[in-house]
C-alpha positions as CSV (number, residue, x, y, z in Angstrom):
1,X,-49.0,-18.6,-46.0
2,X,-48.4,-20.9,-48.9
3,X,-50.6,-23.8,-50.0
4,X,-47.4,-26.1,-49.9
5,X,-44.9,-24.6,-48.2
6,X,-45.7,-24.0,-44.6
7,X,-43.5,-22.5,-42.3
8,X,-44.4,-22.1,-38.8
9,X,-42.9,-20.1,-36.3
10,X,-41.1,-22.8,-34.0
11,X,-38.9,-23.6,-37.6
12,X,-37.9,-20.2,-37.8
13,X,-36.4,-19.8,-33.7
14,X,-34.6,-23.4,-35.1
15,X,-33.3,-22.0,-38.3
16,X,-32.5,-18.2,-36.4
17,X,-30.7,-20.5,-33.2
18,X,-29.0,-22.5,-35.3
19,X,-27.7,-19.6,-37.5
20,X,-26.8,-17.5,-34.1
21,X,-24.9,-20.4,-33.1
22,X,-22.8,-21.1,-36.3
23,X,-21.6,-17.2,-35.9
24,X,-21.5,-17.2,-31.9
25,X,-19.5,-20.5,-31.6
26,X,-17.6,-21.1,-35.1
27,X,-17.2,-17.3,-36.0
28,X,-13.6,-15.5,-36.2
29,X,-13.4,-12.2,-34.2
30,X,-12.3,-9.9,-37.1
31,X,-10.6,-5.7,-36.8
32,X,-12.0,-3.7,-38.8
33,X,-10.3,-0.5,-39.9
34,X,-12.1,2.3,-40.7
35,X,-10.5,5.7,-42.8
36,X,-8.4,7.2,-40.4
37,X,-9.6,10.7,-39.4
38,X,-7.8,13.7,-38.1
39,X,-7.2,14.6,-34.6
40,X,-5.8,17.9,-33.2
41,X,-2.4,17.0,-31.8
42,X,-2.4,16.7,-27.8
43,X,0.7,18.0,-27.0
44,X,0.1,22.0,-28.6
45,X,-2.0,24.3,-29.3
46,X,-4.4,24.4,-32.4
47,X,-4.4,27.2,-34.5
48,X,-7.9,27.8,-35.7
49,X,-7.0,30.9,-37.9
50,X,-4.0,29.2,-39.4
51,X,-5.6,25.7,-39.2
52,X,-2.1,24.7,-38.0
53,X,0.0,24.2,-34.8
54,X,1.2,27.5,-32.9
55,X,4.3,26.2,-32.3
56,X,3.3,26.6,-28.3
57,X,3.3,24.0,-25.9
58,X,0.2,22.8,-24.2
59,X,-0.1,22.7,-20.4
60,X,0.2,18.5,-19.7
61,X,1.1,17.5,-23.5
62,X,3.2,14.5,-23.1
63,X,6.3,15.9,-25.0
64,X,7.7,18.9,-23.5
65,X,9.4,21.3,-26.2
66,X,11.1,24.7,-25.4
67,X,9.3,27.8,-27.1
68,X,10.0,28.7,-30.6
69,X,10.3,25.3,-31.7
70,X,8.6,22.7,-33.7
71,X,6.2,20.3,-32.1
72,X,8.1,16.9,-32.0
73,X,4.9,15.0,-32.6
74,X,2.7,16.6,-35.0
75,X,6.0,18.3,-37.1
76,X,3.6,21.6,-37.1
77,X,0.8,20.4,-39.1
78,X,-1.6,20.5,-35.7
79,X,-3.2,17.5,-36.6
80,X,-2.7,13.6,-36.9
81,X,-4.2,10.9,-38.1
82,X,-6.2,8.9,-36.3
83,X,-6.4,4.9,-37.0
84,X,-10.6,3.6,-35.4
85,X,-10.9,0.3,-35.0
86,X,-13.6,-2.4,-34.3
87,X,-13.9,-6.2,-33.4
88,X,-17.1,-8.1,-34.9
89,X,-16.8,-11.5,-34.9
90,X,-18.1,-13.4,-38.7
91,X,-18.0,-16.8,-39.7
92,X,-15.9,-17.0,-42.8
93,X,-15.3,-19.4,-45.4
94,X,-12.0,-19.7,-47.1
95,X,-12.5,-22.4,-49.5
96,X,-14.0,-20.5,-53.2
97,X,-15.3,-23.5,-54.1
98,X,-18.1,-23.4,-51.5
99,X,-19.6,-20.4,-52.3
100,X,-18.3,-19.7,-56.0
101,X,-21.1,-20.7,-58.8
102,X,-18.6,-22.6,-61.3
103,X,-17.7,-21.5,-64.3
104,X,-16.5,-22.7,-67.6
105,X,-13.2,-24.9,-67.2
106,X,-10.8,-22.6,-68.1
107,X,-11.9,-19.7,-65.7
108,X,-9.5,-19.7,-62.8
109,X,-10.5,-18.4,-59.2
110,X,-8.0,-16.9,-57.6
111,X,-6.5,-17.4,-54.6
112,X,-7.4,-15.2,-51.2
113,X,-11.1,-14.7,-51.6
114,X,-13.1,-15.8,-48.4
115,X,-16.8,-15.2,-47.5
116,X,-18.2,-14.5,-44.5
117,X,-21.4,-14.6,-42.7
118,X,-22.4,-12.3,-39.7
119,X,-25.1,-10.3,-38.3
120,X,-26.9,-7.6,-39.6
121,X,-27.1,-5.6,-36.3
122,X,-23.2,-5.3,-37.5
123,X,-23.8,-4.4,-41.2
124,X,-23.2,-0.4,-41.0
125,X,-19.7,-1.0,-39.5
126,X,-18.6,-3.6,-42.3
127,X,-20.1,-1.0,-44.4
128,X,-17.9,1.9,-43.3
129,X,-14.7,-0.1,-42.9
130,X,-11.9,0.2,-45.5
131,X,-10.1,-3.1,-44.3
132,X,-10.7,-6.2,-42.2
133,X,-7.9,-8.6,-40.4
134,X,-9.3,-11.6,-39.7
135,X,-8.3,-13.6,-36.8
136,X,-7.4,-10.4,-34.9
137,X,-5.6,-11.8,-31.5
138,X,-4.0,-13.3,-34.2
139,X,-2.7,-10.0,-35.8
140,X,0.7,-10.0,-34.7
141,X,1.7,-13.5,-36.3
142,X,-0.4,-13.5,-39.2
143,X,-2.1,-10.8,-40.8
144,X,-4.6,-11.8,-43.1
145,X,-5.7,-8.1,-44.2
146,X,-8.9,-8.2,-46.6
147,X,-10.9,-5.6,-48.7
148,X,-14.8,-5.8,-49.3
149,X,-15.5,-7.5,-53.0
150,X,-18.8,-6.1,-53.4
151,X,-22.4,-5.4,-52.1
152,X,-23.6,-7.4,-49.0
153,X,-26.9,-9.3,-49.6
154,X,-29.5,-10.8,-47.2
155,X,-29.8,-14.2,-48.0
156,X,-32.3,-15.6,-46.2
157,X,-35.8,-16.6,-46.7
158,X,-36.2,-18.1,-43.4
159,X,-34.9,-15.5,-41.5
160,X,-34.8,-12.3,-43.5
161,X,-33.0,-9.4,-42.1
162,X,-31.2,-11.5,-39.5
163,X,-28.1,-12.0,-41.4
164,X,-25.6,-10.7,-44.2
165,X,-23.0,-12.2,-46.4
166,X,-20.2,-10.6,-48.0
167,X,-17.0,-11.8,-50.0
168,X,-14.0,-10.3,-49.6
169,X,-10.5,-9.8,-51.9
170,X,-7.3,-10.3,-49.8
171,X,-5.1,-6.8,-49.8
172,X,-2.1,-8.0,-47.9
């Protein structure tokens, strides 16, 4: 402890509630998309040898097709890909000006870069994702789609570890 800075533990569970509410209450549920992956096709049967579709259909696929032909869904290949998704919820802040340092006068900040705030409990998914849509039961109106601008940090003195923040470069 510090010889003029002392902070006890009942200031920390105000800072950490106030911090968990901010995110709980204010915070956007936001989809992240993570690189899609390949999935053997449901409707016929792998190949393992030729890493490819046999051409044959399997038992209970959902698309029926006569023997000797292509499979309608996967073309052949025996694969497709595979879109994962996940809902965190951040708080973001879309205004540059509250979380750029400024710069000399005739640096402009462009447009479509937000910050946002969340837990770090939810850290290795932001980490993994390729894209976030904020607002996502918003998705079908308005899709603000948004790629990670660097690093996230941790910072906090009060509460370290509880929280990261991240800025982000809209893609779309």
């Amino acid at each position: 402890m510090g010889t003029f800075i002392v902070t006890d533990d009942d200031i920390r569970a105000d800072f950490q509630a106030a911090g968990d509410d901010l995110i709980n209450e204010w915070g956007k549920v936001c989809r992240l998309y993570y690189p899609p992956r390949q999935v053997q096709c449901p409707n016929c049967v792998y190949d393992p040898i030729g890493k490819k579709s046999s051409n044959h259909w399997l038992d209970g696929g959902p698309s029926f097709f006569p023997l000797g032909s292509m499979c309608p869904m996967c073309e052949g290949a025996g694969t497709h890909s595979e879109q994962a998704t996940e809902d965190v919820k951040l708080l973001c802040v879309w205004s540059p000006k509250d979380f750029f340092v400024p710069g000399p006068r005739n640096i402009v900040v462009p447009e479509g870069r937000i910050q946002t705030k969340g837990f770090m409990t939810d850290l290795p998914k932001v980490l993994q994702c390729t894209e976030m849509v904020v607002q996502a039961n918003l998705e079908q109106m308005l899709r603000a789609r948004f790629r990670r601008a660097g690093e996230p940090v941790d910072p906090s003195s009060i509460c370290q570890g509880r929280y990261f923040v991240t800025n982000w470069d809209r893609a779309g």
